[in-house]
N, CA, C and O atoms as a Tripos MOL2 file, in Angstrom:
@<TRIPOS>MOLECULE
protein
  288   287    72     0     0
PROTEIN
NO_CHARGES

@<TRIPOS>ATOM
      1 N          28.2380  -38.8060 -130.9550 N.3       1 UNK1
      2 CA         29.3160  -38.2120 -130.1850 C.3       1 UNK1
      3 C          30.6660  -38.3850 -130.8980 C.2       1 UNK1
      4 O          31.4900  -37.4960 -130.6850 O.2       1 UNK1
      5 N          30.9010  -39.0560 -131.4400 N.am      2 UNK2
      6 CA         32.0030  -39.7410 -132.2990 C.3       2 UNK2
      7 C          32.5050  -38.6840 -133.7630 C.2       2 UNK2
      8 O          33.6370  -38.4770 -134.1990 O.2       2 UNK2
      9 N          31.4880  -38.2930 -134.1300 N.am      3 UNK3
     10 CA         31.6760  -37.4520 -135.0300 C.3       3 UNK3
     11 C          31.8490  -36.3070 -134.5030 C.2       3 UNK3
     12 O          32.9250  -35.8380 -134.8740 O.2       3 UNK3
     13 N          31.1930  -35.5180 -133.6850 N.am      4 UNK4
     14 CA         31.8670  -34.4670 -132.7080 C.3       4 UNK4
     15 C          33.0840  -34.5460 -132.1190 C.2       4 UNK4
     16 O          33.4850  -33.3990 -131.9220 O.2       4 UNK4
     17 N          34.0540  -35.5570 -131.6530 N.am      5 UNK5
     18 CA         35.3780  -35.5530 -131.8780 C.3       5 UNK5
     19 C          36.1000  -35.4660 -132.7840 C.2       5 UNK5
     20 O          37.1780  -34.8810 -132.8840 O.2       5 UNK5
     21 N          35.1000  -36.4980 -134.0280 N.am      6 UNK6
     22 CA         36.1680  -36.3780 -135.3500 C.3       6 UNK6
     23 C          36.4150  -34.9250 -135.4250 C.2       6 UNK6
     24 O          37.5720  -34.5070 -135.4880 O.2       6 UNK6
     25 N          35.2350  -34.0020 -135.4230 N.am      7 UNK7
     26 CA         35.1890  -32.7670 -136.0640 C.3       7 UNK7
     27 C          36.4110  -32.0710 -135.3640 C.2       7 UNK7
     28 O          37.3550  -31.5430 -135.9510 O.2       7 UNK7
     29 N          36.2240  -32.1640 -133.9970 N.am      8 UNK8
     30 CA         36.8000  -31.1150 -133.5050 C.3       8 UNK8
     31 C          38.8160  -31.7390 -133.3130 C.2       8 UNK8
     32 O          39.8040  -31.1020 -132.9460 O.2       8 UNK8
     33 N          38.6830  -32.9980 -133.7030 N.am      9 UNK9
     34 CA         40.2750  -33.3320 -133.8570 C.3       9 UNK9
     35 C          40.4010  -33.3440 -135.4480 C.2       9 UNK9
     36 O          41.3920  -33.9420 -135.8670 O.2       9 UNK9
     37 N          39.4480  -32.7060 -136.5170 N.am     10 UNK10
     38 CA         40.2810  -32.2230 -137.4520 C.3      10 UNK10
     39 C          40.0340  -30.8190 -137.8180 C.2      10 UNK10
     40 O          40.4690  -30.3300 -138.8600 O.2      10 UNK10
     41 N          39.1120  -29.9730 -136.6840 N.am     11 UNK11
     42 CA         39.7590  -28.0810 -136.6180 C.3      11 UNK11
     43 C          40.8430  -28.0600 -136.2120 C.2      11 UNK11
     44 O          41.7260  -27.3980 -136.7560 O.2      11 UNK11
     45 N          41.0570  -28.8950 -134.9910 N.am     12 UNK12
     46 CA         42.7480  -28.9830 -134.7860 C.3      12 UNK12
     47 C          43.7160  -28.8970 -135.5540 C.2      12 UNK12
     48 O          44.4930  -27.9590 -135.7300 O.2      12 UNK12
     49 N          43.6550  -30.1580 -136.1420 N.am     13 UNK13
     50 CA         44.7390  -30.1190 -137.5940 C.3      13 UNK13
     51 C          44.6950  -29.1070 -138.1180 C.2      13 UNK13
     52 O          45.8350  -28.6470 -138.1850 O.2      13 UNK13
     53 N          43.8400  -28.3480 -138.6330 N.am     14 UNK14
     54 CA         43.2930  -27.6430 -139.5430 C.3      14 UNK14
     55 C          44.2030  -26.5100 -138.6260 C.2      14 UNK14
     56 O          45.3110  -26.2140 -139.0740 O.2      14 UNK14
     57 N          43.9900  -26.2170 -138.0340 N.am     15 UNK15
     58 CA         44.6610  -24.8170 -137.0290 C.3      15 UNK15
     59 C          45.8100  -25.1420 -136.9730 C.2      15 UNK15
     60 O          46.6010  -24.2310 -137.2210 O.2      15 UNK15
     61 N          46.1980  -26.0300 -136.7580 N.am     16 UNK16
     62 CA         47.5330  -26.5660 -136.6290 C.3      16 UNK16
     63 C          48.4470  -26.3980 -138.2830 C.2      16 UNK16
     64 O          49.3500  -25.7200 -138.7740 O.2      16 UNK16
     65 N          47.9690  -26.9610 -138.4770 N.am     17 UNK17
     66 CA         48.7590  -26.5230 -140.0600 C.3      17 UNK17
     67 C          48.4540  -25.1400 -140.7390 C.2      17 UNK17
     68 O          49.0820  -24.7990 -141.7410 O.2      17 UNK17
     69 N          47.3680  -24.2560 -140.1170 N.am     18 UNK18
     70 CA         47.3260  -22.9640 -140.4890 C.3      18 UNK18
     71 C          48.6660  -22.4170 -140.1970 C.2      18 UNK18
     72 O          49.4590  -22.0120 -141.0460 O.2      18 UNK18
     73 N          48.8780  -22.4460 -138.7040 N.am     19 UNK19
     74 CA         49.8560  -21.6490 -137.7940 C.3      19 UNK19
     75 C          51.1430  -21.9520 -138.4790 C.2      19 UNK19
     76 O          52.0470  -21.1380 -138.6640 O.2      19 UNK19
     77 N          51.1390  -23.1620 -138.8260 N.am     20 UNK20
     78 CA         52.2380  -23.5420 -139.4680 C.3      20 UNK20
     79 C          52.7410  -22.6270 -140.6100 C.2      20 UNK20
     80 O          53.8120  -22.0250 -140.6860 O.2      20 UNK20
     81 N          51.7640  -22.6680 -141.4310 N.am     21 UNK21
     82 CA         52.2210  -22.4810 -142.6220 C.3      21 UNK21
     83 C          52.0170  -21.1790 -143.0330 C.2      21 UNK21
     84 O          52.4420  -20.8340 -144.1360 O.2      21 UNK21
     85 N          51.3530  -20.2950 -142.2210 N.am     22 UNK22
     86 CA         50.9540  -18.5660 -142.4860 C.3      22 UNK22
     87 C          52.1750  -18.5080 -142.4670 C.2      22 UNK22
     88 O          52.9540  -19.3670 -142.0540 O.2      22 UNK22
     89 N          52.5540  -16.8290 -143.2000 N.am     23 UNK23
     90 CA         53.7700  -15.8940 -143.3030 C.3      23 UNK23
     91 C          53.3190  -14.9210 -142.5580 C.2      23 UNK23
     92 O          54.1410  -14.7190 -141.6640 O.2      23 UNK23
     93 N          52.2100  -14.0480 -142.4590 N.am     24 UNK24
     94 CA         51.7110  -12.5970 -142.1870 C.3      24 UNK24
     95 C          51.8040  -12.8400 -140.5860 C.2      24 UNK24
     96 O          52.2010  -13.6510 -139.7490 O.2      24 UNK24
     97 N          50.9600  -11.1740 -140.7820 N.am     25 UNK25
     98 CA         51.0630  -11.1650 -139.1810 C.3      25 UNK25
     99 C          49.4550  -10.9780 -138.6730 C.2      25 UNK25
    100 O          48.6840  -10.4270 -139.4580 O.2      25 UNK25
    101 N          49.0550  -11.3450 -137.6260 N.am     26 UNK26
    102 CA         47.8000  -11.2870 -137.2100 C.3      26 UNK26
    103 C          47.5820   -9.7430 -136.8200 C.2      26 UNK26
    104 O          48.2310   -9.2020 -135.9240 O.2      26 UNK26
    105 N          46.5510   -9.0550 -137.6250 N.am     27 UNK27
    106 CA         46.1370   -7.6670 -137.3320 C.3      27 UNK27
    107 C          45.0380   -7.2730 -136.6040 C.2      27 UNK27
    108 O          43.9030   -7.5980 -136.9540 O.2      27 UNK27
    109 N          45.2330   -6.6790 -135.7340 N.am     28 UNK28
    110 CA         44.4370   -6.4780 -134.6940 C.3      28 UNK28
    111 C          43.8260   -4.8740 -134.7640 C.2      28 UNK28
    112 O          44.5550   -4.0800 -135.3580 O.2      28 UNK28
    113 N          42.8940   -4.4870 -134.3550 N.am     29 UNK29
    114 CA         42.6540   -2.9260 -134.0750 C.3      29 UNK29
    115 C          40.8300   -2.8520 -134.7510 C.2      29 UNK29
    116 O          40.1740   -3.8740 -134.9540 O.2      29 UNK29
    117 N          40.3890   -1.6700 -134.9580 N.am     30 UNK30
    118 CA         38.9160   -1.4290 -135.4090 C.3      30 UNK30
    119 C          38.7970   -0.1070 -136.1810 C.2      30 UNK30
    120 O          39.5040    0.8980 -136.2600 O.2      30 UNK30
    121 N          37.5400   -0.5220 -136.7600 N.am     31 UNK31
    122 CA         37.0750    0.8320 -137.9840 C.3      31 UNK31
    123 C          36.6600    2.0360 -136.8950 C.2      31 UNK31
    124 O          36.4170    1.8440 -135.7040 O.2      31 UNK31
    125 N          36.6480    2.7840 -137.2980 N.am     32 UNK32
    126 CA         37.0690    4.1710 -136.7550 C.3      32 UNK32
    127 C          36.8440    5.1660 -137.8170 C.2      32 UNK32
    128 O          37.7270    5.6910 -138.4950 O.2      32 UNK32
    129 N          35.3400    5.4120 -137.9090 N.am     33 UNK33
    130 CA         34.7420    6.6500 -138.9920 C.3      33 UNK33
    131 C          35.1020    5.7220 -140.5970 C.2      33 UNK33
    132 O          35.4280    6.3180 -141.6240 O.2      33 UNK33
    133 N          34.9960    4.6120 -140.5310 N.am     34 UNK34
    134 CA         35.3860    3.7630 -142.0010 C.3      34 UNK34
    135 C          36.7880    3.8020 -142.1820 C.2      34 UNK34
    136 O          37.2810    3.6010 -143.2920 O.2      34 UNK34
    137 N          37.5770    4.0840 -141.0200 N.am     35 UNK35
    138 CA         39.1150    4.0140 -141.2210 C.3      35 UNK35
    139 C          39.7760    2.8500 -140.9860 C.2      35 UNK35
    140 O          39.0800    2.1460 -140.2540 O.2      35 UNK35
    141 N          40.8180    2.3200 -141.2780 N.am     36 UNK36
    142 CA         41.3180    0.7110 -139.8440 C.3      36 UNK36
    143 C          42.3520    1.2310 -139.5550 C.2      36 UNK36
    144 O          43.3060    1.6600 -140.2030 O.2      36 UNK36
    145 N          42.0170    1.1460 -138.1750 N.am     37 UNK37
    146 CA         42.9000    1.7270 -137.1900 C.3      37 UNK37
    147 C          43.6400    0.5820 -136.6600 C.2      37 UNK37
    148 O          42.8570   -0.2990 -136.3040 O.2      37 UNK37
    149 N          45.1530    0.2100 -136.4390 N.am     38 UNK38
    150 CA         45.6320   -1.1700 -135.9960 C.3      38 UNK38
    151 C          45.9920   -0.5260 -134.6890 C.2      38 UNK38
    152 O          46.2820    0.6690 -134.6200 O.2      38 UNK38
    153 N          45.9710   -1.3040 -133.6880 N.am     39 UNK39
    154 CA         46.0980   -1.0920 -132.4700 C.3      39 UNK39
    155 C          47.7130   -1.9100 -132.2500 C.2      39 UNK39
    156 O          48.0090   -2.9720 -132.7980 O.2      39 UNK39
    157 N          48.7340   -1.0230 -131.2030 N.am     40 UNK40
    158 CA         49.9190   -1.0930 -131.1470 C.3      40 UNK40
    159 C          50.3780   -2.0710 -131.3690 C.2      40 UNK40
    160 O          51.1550   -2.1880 -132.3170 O.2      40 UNK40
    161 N          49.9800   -3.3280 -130.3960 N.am     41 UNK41
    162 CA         50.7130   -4.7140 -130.9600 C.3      41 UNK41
    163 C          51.0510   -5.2010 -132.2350 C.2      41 UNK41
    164 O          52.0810   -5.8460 -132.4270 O.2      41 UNK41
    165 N          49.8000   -4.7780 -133.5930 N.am     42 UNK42
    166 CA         49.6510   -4.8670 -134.5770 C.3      42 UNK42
    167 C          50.8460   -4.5960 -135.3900 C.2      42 UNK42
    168 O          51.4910   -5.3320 -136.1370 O.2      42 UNK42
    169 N          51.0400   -2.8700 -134.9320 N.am     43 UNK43
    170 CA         52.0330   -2.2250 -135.5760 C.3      43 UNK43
    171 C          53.3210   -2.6120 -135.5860 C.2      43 UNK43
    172 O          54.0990   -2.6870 -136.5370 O.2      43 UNK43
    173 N          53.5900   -3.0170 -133.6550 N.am     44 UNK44
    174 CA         54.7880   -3.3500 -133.6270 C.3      44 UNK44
    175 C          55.3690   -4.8180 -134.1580 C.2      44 UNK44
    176 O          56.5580   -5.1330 -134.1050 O.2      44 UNK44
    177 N          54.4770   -5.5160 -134.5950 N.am     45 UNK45
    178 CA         54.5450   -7.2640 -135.3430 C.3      45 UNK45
    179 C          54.9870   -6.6680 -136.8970 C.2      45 UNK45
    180 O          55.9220   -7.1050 -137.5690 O.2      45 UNK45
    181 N          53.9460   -5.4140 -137.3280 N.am     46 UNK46
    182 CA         55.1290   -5.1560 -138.6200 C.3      46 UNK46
    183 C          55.8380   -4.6410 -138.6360 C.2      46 UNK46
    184 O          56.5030   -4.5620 -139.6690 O.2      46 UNK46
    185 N          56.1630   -3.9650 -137.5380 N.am     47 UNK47
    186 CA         57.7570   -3.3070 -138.0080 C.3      47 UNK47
    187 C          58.8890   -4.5680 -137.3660 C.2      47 UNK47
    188 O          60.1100   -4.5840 -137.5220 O.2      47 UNK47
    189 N          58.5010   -5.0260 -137.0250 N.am     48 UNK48
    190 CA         59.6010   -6.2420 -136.5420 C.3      48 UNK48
    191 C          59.8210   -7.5310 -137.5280 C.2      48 UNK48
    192 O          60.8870   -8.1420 -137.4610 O.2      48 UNK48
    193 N          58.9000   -7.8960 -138.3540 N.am     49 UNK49
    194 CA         58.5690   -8.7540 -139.3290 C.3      49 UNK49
    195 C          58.7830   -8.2780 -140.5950 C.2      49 UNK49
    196 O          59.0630   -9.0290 -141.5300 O.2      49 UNK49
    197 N          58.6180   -6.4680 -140.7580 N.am     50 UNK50
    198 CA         58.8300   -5.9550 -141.9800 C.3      50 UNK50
    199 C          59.7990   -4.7680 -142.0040 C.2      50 UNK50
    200 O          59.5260   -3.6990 -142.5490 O.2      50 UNK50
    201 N          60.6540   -4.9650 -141.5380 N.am     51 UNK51
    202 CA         61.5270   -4.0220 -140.6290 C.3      51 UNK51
    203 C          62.0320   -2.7650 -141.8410 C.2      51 UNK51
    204 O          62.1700   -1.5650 -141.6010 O.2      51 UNK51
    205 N          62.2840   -3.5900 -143.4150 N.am     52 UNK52
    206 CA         62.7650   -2.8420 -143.8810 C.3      52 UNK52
    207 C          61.9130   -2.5800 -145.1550 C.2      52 UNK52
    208 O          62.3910   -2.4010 -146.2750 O.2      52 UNK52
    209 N          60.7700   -2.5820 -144.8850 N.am     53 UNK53
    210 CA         59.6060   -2.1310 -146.1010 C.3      53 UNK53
    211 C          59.3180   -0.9570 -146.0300 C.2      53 UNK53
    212 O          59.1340   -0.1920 -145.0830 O.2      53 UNK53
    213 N          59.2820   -0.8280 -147.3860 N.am     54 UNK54
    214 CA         58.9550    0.7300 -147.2920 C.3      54 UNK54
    215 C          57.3510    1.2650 -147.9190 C.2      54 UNK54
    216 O          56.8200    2.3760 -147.9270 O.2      54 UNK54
    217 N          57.0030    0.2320 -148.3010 N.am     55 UNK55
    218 CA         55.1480    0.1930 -148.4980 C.3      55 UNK55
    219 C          54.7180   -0.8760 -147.9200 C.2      55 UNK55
    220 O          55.3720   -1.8960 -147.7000 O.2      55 UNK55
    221 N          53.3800   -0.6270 -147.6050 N.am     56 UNK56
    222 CA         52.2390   -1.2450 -147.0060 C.3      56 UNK56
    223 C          50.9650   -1.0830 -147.1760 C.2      56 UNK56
    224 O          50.6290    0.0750 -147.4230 O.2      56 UNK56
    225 N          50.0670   -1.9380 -147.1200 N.am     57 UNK57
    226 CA         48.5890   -2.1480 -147.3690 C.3      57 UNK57
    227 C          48.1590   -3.1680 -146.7710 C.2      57 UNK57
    228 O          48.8250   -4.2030 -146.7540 O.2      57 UNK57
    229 N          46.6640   -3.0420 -146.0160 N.am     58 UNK58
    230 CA         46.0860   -3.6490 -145.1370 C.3      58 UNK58
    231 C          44.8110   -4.3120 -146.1540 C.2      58 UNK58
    232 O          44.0170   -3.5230 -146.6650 O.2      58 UNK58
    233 N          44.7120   -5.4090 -146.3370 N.am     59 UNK59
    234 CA         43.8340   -6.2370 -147.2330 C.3      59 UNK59
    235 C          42.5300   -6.7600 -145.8110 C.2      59 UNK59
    236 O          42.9600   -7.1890 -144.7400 O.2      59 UNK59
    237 N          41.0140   -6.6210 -146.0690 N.am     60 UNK60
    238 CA         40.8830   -7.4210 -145.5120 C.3      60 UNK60
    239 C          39.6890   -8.1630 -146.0910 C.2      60 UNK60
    240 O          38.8520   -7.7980 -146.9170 O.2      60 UNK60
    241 N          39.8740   -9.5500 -145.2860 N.am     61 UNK61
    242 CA         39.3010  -10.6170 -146.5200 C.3      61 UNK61
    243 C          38.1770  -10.8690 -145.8740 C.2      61 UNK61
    244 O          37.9570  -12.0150 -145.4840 O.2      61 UNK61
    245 N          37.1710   -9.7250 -145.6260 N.am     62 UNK62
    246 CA         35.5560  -10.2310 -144.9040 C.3      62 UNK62
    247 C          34.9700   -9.2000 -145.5070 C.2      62 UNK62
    248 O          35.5870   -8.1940 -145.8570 O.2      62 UNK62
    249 N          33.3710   -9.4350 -145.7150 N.am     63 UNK63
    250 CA         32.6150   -8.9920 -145.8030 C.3      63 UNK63
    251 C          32.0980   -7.9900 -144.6470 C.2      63 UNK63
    252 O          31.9910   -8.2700 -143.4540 O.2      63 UNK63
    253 N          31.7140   -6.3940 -145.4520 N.am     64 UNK64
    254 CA         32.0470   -5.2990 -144.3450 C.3      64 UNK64
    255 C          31.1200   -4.3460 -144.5830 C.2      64 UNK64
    256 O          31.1850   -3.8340 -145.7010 O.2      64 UNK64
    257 N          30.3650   -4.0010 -143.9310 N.am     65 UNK65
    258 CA         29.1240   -2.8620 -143.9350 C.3      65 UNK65
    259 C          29.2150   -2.2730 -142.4790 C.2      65 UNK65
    260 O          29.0020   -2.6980 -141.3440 O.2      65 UNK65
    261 N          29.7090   -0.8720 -143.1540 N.am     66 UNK66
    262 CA         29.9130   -0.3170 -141.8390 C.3      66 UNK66
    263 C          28.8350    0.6970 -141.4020 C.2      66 UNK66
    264 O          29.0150    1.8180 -140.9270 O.2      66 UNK66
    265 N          27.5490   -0.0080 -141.6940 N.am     67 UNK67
    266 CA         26.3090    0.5030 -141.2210 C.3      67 UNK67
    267 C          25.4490   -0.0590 -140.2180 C.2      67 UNK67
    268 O          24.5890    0.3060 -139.4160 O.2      67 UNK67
    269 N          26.2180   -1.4130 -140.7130 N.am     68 UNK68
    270 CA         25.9220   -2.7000 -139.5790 C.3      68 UNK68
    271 C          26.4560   -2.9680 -138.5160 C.2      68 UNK68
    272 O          25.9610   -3.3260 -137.4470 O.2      68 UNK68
    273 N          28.0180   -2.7000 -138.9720 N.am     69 UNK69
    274 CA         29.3320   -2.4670 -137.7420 C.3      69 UNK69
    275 C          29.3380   -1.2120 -136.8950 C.2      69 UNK69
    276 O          30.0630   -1.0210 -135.9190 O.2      69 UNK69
    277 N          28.5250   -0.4650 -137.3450 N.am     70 UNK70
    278 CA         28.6890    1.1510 -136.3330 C.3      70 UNK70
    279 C          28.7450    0.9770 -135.3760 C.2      70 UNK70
    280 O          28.0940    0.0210 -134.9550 O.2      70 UNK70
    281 N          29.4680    1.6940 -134.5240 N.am     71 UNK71
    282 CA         29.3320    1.6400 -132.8230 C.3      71 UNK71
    283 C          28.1240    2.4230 -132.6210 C.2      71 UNK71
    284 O          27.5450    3.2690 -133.3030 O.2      71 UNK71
    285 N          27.8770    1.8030 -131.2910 N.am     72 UNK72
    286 CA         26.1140    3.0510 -130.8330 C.3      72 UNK72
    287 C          26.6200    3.6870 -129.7560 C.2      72 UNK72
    288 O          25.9390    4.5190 -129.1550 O.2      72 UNK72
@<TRIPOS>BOND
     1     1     2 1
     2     2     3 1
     3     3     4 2
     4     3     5 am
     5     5     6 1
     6     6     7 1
     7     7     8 2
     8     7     9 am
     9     9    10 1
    10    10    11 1
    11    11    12 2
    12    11    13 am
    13    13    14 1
    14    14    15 1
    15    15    16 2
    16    15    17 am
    17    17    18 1
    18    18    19 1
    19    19    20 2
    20    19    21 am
    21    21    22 1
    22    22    23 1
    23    23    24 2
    24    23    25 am
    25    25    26 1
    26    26    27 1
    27    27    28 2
    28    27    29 am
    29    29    30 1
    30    30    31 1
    31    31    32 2
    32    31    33 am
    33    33    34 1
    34    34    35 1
    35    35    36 2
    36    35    37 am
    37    37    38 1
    38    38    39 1
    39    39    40 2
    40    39    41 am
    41    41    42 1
    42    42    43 1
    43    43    44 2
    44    43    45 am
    45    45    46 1
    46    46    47 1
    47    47    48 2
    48    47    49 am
    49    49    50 1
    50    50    51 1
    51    51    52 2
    52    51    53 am
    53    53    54 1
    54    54    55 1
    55    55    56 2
    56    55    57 am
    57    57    58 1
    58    58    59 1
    59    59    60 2
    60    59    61 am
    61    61    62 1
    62    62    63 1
    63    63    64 2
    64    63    65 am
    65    65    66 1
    66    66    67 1
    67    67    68 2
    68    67    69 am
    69    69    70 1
    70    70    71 1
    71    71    72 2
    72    71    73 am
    73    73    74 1
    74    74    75 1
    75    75    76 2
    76    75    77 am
    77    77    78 1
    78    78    79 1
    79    79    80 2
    80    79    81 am
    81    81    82 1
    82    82    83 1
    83    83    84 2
    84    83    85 am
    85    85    86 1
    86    86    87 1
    87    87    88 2
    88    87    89 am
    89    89    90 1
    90    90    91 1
    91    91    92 2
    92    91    93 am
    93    93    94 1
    94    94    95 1
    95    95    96 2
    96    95    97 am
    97    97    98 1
    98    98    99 1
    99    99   100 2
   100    99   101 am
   101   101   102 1
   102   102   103 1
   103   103   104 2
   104   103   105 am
   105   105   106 1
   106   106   107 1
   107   107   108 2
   108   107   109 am
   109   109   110 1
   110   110   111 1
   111   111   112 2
   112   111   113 am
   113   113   114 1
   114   114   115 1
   115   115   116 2
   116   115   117 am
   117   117   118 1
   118   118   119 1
   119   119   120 2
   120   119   121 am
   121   121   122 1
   122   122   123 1
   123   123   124 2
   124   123   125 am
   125   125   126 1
   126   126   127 1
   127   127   128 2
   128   127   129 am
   129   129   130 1
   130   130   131 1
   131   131   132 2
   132   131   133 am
   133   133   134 1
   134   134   135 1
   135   135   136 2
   136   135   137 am
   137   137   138 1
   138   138   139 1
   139   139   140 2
   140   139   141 am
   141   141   142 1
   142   142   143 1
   143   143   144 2
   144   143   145 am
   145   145   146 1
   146   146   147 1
   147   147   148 2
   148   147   149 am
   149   149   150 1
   150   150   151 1
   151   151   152 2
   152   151   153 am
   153   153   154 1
   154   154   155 1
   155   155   156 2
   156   155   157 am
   157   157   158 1
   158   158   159 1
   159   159   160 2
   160   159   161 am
   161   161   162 1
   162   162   163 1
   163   163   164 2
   164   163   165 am
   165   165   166 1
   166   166   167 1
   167   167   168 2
   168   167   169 am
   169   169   170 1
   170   170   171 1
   171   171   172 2
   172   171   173 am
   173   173   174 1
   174   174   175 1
   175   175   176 2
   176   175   177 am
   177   177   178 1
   178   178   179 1
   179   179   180 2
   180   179   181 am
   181   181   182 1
   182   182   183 1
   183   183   184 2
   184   183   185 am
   185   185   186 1
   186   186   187 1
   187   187   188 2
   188   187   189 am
   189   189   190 1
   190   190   191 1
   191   191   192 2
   192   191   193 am
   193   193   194 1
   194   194   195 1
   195   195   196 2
   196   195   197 am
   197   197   198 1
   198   198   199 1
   199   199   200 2
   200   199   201 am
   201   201   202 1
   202   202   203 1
   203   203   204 2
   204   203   205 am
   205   205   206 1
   206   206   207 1
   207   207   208 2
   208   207   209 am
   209   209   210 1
   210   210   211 1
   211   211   212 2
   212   211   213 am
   213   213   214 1
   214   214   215 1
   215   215   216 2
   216   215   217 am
   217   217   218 1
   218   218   219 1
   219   219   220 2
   220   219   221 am
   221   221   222 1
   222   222   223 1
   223   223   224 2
   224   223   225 am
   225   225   226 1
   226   226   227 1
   227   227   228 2
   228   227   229 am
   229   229   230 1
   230   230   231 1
   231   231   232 2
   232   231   233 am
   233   233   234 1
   234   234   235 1
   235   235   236 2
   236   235   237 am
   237   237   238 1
   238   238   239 1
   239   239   240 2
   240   239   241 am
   241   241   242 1
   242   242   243 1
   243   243   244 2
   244   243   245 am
   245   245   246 1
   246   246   247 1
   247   247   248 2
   248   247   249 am
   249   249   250 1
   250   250   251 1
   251   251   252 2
   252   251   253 am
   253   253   254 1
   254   254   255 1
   255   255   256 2
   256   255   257 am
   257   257   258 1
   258   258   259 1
   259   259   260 2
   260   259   261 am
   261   261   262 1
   262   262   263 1
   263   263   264 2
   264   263   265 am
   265   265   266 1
   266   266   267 1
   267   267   268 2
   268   267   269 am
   269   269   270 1
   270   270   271 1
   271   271   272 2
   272   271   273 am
   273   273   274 1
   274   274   275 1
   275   275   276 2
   276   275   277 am
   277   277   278 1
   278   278   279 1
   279   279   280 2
   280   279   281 am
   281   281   282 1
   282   282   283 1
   283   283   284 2
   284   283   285 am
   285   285   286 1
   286   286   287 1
   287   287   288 2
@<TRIPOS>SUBSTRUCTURE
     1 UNK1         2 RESIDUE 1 A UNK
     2 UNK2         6 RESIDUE 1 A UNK
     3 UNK3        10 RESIDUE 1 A UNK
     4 UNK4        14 RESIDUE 1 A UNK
     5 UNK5        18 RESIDUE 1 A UNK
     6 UNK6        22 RESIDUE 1 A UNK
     7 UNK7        26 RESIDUE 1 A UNK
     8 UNK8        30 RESIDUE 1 A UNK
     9 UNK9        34 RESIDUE 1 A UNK
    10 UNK10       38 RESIDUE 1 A UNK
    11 UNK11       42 RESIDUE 1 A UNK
    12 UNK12       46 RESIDUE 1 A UNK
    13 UNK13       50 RESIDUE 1 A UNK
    14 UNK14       54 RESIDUE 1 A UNK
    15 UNK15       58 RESIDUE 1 A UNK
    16 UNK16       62 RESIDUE 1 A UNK
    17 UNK17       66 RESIDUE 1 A UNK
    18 UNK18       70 RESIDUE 1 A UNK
    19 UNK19       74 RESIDUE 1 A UNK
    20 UNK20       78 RESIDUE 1 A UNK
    21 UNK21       82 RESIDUE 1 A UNK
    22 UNK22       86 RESIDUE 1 A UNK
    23 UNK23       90 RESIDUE 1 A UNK
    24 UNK24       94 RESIDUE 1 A UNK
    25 UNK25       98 RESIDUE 1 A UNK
    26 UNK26      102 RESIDUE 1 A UNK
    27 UNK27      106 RESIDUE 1 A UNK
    28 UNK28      110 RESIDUE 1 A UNK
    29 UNK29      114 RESIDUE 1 A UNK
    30 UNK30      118 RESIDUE 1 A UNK
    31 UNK31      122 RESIDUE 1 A UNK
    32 UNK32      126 RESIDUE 1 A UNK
    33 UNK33      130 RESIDUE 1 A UNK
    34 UNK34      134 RESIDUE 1 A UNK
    35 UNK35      138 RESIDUE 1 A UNK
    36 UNK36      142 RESIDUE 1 A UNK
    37 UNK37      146 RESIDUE 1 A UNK
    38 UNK38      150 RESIDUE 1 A UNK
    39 UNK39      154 RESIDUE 1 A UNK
    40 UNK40      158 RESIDUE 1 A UNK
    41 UNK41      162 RESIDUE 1 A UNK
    42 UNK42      166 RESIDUE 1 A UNK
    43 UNK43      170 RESIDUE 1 A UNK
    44 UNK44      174 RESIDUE 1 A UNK
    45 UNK45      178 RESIDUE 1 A UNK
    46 UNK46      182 RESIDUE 1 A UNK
    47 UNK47      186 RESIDUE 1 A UNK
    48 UNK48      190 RESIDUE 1 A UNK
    49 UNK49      194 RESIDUE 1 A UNK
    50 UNK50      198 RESIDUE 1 A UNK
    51 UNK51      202 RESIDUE 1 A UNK
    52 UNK52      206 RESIDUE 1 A UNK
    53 UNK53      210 RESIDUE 1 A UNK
    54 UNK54      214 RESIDUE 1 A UNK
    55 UNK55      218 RESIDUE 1 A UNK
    56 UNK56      222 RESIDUE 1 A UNK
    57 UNK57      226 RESIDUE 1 A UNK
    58 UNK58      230 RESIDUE 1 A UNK
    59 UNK59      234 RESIDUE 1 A UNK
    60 UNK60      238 RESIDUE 1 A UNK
    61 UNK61      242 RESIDUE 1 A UNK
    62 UNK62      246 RESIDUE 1 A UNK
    63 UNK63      250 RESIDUE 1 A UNK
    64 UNK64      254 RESIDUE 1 A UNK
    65 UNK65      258 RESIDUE 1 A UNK
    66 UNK66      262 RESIDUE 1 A UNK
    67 UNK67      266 RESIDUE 1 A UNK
    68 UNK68      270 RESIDUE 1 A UNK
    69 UNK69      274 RESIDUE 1 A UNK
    70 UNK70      278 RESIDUE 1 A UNK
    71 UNK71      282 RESIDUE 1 A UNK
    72 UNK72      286 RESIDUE 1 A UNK
């Protein structure tokens, strides 16, 4: 049981110093015919965070088969 606390009081940390230390913004939304579609909140975190950029690109850092991901 002891080690199941350790663990889960150092994801804590671990989250804790994520939040900390990220710059970006959390992107939200779904593939859509192999497209990424960001859903409003998304958008409005970059234009408020990136107010005066004038390019953009959406990176994403997972492994992605959108044959597997299809909606039914």
């Amino acid at each position: 049981m002891a080690k199941i606390e350790n663990d889960r009081e150092a994801l804590g940390h671990a989250i804790r110093a994520f939040n900390e230390q990220r710059s970006g913004v959390v992107l939200t939304g779904e593939i859509i015919e192999g497209k990424v579609v960001l859903d409003e909140a998304a958008l409005r975190a970059i234009k408020e965070k990136f107010a005066d950029a004038k390019v953009s690109f959406v990176a994403v850092n997972a492994p992605f088969d959108p044959d597997v991901h299809a909606a039914d």
